[in-house]
C-alpha positions in Angstrom: 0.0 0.0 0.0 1.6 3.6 -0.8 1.8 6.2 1.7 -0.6 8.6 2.5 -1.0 11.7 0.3 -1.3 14.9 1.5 -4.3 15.5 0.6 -5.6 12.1 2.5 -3.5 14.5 5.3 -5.6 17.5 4.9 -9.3 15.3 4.9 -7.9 13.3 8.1 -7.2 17.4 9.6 -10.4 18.7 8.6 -12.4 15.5 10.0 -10.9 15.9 13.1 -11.6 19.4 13.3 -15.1 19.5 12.1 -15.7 16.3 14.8 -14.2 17.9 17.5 -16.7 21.5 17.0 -19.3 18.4 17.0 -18.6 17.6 20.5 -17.4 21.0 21.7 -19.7 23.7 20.6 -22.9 24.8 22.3 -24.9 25.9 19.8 -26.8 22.2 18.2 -27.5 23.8 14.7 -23.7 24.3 14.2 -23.2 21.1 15.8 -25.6 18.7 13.4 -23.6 20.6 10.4 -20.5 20.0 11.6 -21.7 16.5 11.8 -23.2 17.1 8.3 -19.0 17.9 7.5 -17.7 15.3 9.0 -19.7 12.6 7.9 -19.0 14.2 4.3 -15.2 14.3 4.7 -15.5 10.6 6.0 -17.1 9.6 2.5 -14.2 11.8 0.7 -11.5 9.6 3.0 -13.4 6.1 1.8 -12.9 7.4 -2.1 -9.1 8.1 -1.2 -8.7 4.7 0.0 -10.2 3.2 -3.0 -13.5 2.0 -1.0 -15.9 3.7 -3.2 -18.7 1.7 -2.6 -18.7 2.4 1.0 -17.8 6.2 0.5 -21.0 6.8 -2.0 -23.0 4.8 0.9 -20.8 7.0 3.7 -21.7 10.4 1.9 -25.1 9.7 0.4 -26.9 8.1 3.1 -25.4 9.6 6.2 -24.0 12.9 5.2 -27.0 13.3 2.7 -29.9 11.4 4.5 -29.5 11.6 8.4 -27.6 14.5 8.9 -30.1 16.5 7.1 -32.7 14.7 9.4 -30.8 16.2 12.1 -30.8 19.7 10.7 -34.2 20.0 10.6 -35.3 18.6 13.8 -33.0 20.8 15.5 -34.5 23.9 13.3 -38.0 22.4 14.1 -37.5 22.0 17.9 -35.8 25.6 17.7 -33.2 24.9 20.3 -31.0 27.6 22.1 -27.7 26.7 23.4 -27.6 27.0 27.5 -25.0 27.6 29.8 -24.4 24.8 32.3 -22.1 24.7 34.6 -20.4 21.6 36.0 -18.6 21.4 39.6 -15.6 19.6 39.0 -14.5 20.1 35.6 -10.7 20.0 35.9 -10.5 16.1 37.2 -13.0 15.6 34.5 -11.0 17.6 32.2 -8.1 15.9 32.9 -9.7 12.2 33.0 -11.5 13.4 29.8 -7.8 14.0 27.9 -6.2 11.1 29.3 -8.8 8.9 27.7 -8.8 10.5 24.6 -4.7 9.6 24.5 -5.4 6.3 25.2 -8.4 5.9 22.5 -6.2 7.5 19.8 -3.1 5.2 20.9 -5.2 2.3 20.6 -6.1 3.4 17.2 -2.9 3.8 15.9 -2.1 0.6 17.2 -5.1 -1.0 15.4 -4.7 0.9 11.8 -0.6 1.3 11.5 -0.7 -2.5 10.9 -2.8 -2.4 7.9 -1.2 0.7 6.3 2.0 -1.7 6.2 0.4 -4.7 4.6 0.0 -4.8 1.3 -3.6 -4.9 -0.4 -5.9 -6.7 -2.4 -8.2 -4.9 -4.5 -10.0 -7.9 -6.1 -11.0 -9.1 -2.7 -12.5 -5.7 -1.7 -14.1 -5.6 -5.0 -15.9 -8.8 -4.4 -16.2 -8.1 -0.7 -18.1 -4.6 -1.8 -20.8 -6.2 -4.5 -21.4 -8.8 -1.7 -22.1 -6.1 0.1 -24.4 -4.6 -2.3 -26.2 -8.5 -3.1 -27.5 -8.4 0.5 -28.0 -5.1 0.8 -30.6 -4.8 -2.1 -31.5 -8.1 -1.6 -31.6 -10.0 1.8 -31.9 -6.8 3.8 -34.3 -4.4 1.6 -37.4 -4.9 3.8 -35.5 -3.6 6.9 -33.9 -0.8 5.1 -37.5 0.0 3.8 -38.8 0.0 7.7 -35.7 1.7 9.0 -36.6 4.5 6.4 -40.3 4.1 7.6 -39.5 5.0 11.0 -37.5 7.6 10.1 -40.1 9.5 8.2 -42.3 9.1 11.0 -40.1 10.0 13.7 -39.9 13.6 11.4 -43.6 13.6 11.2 -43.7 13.6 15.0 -41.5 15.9 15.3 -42.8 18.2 13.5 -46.0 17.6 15.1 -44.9 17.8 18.7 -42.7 21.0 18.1 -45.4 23.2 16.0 -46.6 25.9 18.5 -50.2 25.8 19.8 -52.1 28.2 18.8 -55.2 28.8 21.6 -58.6 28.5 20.0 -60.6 31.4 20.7 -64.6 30.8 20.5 -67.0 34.0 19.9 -70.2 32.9 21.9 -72.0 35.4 20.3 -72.5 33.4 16.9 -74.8 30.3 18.9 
C-alpha cells in the first residue's frame, strides 16, 4: 500500500476538526452541520482509499440522509444553546484528555498495521458487491422499515414542536 498523500493528510485534519466543533460547541444547529461535515469528509476519505462503494454509501446516506434529518429537527424544535455549569471540571477535564490519549493510541495501534500490509483490491471488490447483493436483496425490507421510522419520527417531530395556537370561541354566533 503507498503512503498517504497529503491531501488524505488534509481530509484526516479537517475530520478531526469538524468532529471535534461536534462535540465541543454549544450551539446544536452548528453542531448537526458540523456532523453534516464530518460525515461528508468521511465519504471523501473512503474514495481516497479506493472503497468507493462504502464512500458513496458513507456520503449519500449519512451525510445526505440523516444529517439533514438532524438539521431540521433541530430547526423544528428551535433549540438555544444553555449555559451549564459543572462542579468539578478539571479532574473531568483531565480524566476526559487522558482517555482520549489512550483511544487514539489504541487506534494507531489498530490501523498502522494495515497501512504496512499490502492490499488486495479484487478481494474488496468482491467483498463490496457482496455487500451490495444483500443489501438490495436480503436486507431491503428492513432498510424500507428503517426508512419508515425515520419519516415518521420527522412527522412527530414536526407535530410535537409546532406551536399551539389557543382556540378562541365567539359565543355570540350560537
Amino acid at each position: 500500500m503507498e503512503a498517504p498523500s497529503i491531501l488524505q493528510w488534509v481530509l484526516v485534519t479537517l475530520t478531526t476538526a469538524t468532529a471535534l466543533v461536534v462535540v465541543m460547541v454549544r450551539n446544536p444547529v452548528v453542531a448537526a452541520m458540523s456532523l453534516m461535515a464530518t460525515l461528508f469528509l468521511t465519504g471523501a476519505l473512503y474514495f481516497g482509499l479506493g472503497s468507493f462503494f462504502i464512500g458513496a454509501v458513507q456520503i449519500l446516506i449519512y451525510a445526505g440522509a440523516i444529517s439533514v434529518l438532524f438539521v431540521f429537527v433541530v430547526m423544528l424544535l428551535d433549540l438555544r444553546p444553555f449555559p451549564v455549569k459543572v462542579p468539578g471540571t478539571g479532574l473531568r477535564t483531565i480524566l476526559a484528555v487522558v482517555a482520549a490519549v489512550v483511544t487514539l493510541l489504541s487506534l494507531a495501534n489498530a490501523i498502522l498495521p494495515g497501512l504496512l500490509s499490502p492490499s488486495h483490491p479484487e478481494i474488496e471488490a468482491a467483498a463490496a458487491k457482496s455487500i451490495a447483493l444483500r443489501f438490495l436483496s436480503k436486507y431491503m425490507f428492513p432498510f424500507q422499515v428503517t426508512g419508515l421510522l425515520l419519516l415518521s419520527a420527522v412527522v412527530g417531530v414536526v407535530v410535537l414542536a409546532r406551536p399551539v395556537k389557543p382556540i378562541s370561541v365567539d359565543r355570540g354566533d350560537f
